[in-house]
ZADO-8213 format. One record per residue (C-alpha): residue in one letter; x, y, z. Coordinates in steps of 0.5 Angstrom, whole numbers, plus 500, padded with zeros to 3 digits. Last residue first. Example, Ala and Ser with C-alpha at 12.3 -4.5 7.8 and 13.67 -1.06 7.14 Angstrom:
# ZADO-8213
S527498514
A525491516
# end
This chain:
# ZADO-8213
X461451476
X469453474
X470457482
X467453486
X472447483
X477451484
X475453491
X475446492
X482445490
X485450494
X480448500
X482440500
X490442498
X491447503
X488443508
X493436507
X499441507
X497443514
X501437517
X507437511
X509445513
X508444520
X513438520
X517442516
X517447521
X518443527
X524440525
X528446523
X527449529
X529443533
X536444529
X536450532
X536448539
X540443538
X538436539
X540431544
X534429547
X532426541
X524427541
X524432535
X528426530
X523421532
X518425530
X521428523
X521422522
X513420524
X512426519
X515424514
X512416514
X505420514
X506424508
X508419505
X503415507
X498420505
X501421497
X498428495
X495427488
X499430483
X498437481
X505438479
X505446482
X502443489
X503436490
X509436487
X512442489
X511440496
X513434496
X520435494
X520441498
X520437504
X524431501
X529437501
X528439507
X529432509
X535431506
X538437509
X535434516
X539428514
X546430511
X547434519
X553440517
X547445516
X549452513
X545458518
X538460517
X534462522
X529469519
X528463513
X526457517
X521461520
X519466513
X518459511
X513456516
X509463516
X509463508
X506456510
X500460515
X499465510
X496460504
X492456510
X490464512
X488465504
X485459503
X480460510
X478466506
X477462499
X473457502
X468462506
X468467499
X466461495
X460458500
X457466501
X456466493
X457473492
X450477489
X454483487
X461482488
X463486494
X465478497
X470476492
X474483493
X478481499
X479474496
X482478490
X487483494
X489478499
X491473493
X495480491
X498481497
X501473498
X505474491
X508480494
X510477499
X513471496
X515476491
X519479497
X523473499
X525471492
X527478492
X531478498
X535471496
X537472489
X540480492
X544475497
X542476504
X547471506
X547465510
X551459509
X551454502
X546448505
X542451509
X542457505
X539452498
X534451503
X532458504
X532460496
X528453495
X522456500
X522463497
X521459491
X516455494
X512461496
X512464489
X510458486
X503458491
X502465491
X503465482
X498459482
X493461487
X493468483
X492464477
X487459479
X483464482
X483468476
X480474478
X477476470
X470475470
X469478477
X472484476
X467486471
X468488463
X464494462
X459492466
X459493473
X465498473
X462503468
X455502471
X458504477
X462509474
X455512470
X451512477
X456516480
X457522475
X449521475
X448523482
X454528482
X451532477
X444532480
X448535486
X452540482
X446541478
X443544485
X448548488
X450551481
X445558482
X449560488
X455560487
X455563480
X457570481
X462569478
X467570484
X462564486
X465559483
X471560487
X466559493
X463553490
X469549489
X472550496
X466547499
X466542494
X473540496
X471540503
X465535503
X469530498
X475531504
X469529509
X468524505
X474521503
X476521511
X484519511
X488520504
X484526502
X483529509
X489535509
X489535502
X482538502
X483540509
X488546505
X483547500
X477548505
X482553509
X484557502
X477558500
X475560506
X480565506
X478567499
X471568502
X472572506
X476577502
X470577497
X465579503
X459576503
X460571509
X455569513
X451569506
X456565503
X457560509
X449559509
X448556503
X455552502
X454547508
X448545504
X452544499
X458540502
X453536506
X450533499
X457533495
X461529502
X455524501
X455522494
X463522495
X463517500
X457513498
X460512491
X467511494
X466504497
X463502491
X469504486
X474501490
X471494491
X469495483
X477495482
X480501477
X477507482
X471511478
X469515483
X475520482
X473521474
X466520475
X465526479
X470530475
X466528468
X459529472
X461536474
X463538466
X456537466
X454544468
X448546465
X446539465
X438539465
X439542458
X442536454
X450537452
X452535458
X450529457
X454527451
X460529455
X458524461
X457518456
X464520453
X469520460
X465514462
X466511457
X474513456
X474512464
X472505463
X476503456
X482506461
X480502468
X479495463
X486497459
X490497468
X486491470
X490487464
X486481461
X482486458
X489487453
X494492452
X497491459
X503488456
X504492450
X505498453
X511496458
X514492452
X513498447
X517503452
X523499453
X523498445
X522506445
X528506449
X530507457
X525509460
X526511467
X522507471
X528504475
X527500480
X531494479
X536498477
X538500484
X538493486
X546493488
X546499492
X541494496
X547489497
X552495499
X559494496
X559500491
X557505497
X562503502
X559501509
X562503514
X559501521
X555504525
X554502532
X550502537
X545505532
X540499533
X543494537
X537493542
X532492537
X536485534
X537483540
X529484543
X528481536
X532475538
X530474545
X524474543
X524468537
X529464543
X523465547
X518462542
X523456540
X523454548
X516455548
X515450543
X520445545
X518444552
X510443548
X512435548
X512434555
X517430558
X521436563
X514439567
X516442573
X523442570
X520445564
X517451567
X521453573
X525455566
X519457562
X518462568
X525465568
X526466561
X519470561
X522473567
X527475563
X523478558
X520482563
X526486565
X529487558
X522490556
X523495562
X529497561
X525501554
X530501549
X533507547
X534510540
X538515538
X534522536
X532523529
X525526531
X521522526
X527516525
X526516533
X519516533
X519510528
X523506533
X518508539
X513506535
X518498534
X519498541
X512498544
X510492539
X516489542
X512490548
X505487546
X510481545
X512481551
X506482554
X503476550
X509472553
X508473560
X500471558
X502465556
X507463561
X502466567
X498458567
X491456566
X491458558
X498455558
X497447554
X490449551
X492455548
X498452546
X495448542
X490452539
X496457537
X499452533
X506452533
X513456531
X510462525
X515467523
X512474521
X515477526
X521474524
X522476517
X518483519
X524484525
X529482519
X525487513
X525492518
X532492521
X534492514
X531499512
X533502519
X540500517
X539503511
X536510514
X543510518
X546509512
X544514508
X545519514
X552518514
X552518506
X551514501
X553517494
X548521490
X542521485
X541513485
X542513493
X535517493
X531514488
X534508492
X531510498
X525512497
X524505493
X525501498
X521505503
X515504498
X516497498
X516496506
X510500507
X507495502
X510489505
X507491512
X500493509
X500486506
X502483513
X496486516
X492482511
X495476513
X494477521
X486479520
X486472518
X490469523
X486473528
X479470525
X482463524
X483464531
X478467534
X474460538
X481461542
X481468543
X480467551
X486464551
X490469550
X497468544
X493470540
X491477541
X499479541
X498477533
X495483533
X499487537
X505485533
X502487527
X500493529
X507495531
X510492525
X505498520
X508503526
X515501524
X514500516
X510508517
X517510521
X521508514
X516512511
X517518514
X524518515
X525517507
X519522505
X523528510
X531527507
X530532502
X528537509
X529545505
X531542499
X524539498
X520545501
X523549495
X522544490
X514543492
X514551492
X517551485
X512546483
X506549485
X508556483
X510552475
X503549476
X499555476
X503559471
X502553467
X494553467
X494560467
X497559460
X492554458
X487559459
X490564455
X493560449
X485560445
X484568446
X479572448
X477568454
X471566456
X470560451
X472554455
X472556463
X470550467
X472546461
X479546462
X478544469
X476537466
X483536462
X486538468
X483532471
X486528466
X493531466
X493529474
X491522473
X497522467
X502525472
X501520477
X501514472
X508516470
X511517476
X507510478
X510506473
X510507464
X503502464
X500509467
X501511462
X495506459
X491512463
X492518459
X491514452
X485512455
X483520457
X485522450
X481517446
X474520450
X476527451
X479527443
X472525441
X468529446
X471535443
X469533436
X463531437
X463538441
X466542435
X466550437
X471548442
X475544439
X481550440
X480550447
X480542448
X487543444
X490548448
X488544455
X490538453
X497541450
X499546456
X498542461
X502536458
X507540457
X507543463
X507537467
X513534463
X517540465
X515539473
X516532472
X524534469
X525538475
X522533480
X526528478
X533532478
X531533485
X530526488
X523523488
X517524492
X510524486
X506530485
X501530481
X495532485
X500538486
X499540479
X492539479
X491544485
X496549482
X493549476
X485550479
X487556483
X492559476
X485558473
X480561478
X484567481
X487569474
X480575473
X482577481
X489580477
X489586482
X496585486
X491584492
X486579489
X492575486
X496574493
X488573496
X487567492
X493564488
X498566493
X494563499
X493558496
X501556495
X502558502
X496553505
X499548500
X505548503
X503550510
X499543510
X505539507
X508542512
X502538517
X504532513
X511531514
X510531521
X517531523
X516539524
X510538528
X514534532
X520539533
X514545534
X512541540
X518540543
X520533544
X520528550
X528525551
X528518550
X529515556
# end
């Protein structure tokens, strides 16, 4: 059993509670630390730096973090300097806001680092507002600013030294969790109860995966930031271990052996079916305690009781089959318990033993310049750009919508009613998501956090008069803020404003901007709603058949690369490993858009219908493949390698080279496959093979009606 840990080790391992101290240090500073020095006239500029600075905060290695925090300043001190010097000129000032924030955004194209650092500039840009003309000279503002950023950057460097290895752990320990969420939902299907589910479960199995694949990404590239700076070490190549331990168990997971309604029926009055639902619930179990190992950093130990329920598993299907030896589920089952044995296997393993890895060898050193976001040319830097420099890209729309919304909101602060119009830019700017899906669910969000905030903060500044009080306030509301922002947007919203008001009111002006801020907030809404509702819309870009085109190309690829394995012996090749993650990558962003088709306004209930039932076939056959992919091993027998082949022929015939799906064809191949299955003599993996391809050519016929009567959905 794995010892409990202490409370103090678990709150040490949870990364966001010392994110939490952190911020709470760096408030305190800003606050009560500049309070007490005497320099309360720093508190709102620094405050405001700071924050800005640690929503530009992005996990890399030190020499990456050094160079942002650099960046960071420079930028702060431009933006800031120039709204300062144009101030006296508003046409102006609205002009460069405008152009400014689309520039900022398109940075974004640059990569993730890059886009942070952008959204972080913007929002200090709006900050810049709050105090323009209330300093004697243009630099002083912007120089507070910097003074803040570089206290935040500091303390985020500090705490990064003190535990470098946190955001690695973290994540991998969020790729285990993500595995256990899909495991328990696809434990629901294999309970008879679920039977008019499962399409539903299927469905909700396919979305699970993207948050697999998503969480699996981002370890990747933790990891190889990581591996870019130094040579692996002992820790590294524990953390890699786990890393290939995910990705397998995802290959795995999911895999899929049957239809679920079959089997349903075949067991619902027997103890196999939920024997092997509890196996499955407890690989889930395996997985959570996987990740809270790599949290604590203790060994993984596997619970006996799994072993345990695994060979009753065992033992019920072999008092099955004699009872039952000529039915054609046998096989089925049998395939089902060598998946579980393998994963139970593969779980078992971990950190057993740890082997040398050298650093110039492993496959994932390998990949290191994939991920590389570092510019390395003005003509690298062009060909980022130039691709997103068209409506076509949701990145250039999202820059064109924020320079609206940017330049509409700044024209309306200049009217009487809206005193304190900087507010309606802020509103917008965190409102005004680059999807109209995004956008709608944080309109009500943030509507509703502003109005409890402010009728929160009459009461709070008259139960607190004091100046100290407040700034304790300031900083719990702050910390919550940060605390909230990833899990409850409302709530963090509720926060933000609470800690704003209180900082306006060393002032004076507390409470006087109570009911602007709500006015401002209204209207910061309503102008990115009508930003994303009509400034080229989503839904006159989605592409259907673009995205069922990259899903559908993608798949076979991975499809080809798992072939050409069971023609040439297993490897987890660079080729292999990245046909398989744009196959998922790919189903991510087909998720993505059908998800989205039933936010539109006035959706068409046919079309999304179609496309929900489009995306559990699409899944199902990358099911069919992760299967023949999570198996591979070189094949001697000449007929199955010409079935598979035969297999991907008619696949990419049928669906890359549009031809009409031959019937007969498809029969006589599945009738082969048949009488191949039947054989009494057939290996188990051999079996394997067979039943996937057959699963692969009999949901064919589906995949093509409801691809091409989505298609047609989508041109009437």
């Amino acid at each position: 059993m794995q010892p409990k840990p202490s409370l103090l080790q678990q709150l040490l391992s949870n990364s966001l509670w010392v994110y939490c101290v952190q911020i709470f240090i760096v408030l305190s500073g800003t606050t009560l630390g500049l309070w007490f020095l005497g320099h309360e006239q720093l508190i709102i500029p620094v405050t405001l730096g700071a924050i800005a600075t640690a929503l530009t905060d992005f996990d890399d290695r030190l020499s990456i973090r050094l160079r942002n925090l650099i960046y960071v300043c420079i930028l702060f001190f431009t933006v800031s300097s120039i709204l300062e010097l144009l101030y006296p000129y508003k046409l102006f000032s609205i002009l460069y806001l405008t152009l400014s924030s689309i520039l900022l955004i398109l940075m974004g194209a640059l990569g993730q680092r890059y886009a942070t650092i952008s959204f972080g500039t913007i929002l200090l840009s709006i900050y810049t507002l709050f105090g323009l003309g209330e300093y004697s000279a243009w630099y002083m503002q912007p120089s507070y600013f910097v003074l803040g950023a570089i206290y935040y950057g500091l303390s985020s460097i500090i705490f990064y030294l003190l535990k470098p290895t946190q955001a690695i752990q973290d994540n991998l320990a969020q790729s285990f969790f993500q595995l256990a969420h899909l495991f328990r939902i696809k434990a629901e299907l294999f309970d008879p109860d679920n039977s008019a589910k499962v399409e539903q479960l299927l469905y909700d199995l396919s979305l699970q995966n993207n948050q697999v694949v998503q969480s699996l990404n981002l370890s990747k590239r933790t990891l190889l930031t990581r591996l870019k700076a130094s040579r692996a070490n002992k820790k590294t190549i524990e953390s890699l271990e786990h890393y290939f331990l995910a990705q397998d168990i995802h290959e795995q997971a999911t895999s899929n052996y049957l239809h679920y309604q079959q089997i349903q029926q075949q067991f619902s009055r027997t103890d196999l079916i939920f024997r092997i639902q509890k196996n499955v619930r407890f690989l889930a179990l395996a997985c959570d305690r996987v990740a809270q190992s790599i949290l604590q950093q203790q060994e993984y130990s596997p619970d006996p009781e799994h072993q345990y329920a695994l060979a009753q598993l065992q033992l019920s299907v072999q008092d099955w089959i004699n009872t039952h030896p000529n039915n054609v589920e046998v096989k089925n089952l049998q395939l089902i318990l060598k998946n579980l044995s393998t994963l139970h296997e593969q779980l078992n393993r971990l950190n057993k033993q740890t082997q040398t890895i050298e650093d110039t060898t492993h496959p994932l050193l390998a990949e290191i310049n994939l991920l590389d976001d570092d510019i390395q040319s003005l003509t690298d830097l062009w060909l980022k750009l130039k691709q997103h420099l068209s409506p076509q890209s949701a990145l250039f729309r999202h820059a064109i919508r924020i320079g609206f919304v940017f330049a509409a909101g700044s024209l309306l602060s200049l009217l009487p009613f809206a005193k304190h119009g900087y507010w309606i830019l802020l509103t917008s700017l965190f409102v005004c998501q680059i999807s109209y899906f995004a956008t709608k669910s944080r309109l009500k969000l943030r509507t509703l956090g502003t109005i409890l905030g402010v009728l929160l903060g009459v009461p709070l500044l008259y139960l607190v008069p004091s100046v100290e009080g407040q700034l304790m306030l300031t900083i719990i509301f702050g910390v919550s803020f940060f605390y909230l922002r990833s899990k409850k947007y409302a709530m963090a919203t509720l926060m933000a404003t609470l800690m704003v008001m209180l900082i306006f009111n060393l002032k004076g002006a507390g409470y006087s901007i109570m009911l602007p801020r709500v006015i401002d907030t209204l209207l910061g809404c309503f102008i990115a709603w009508f930003a994303v509702s009509f400034i080229w819309p989503d839904w006159n870009f989605r592409n259907i058949s673009n995205n069922i085109k990259r899903n559908l190309e993608s798949n076979l690829e991975y499809f080809a690369a798992v072939v050409q394995q069971y023609q040439n012996g297993r490897n987890n090749s660079i080729q292999y490993q990245n046909s398989r993650r744009t196959a998922h990558n790919a189903q991510i962003e087909l998720s993505n858009m059908i998800s989205s088709l039933s936010t539109e306004p006035n959706p068409d209930a046919e079309l999304v219908q179609t496309a929900f039932r489009y995306l559990v076939y699409s899944h199902s056959q990358l099911s069919y493949i992760s299967a023949l992919g999570s198996h591979r091993l070189q094949l001697n027998e000449p007929i199955l390698l010409g079935l598979m082949q035969s297999c991907q022929q008619i696949l990419n015939l049928t669906l890359i080279q549009q031809q009409d799906l031959d019937e007969l064809e498809l029969q006589k191949k599945l009738q082969e496959i048949e009488q191949l299955s039947v054989q009494s003599d057939q290996a188990d993996h051999l079996v394997l093979i067979l039943k996937q391809l057959s699963l692969l050519l009999e949901t064919l016929p589906e995949l093509v009606r409801l691809k091409n009567q989505l298609l047609a959905l989508e041109i009437r």
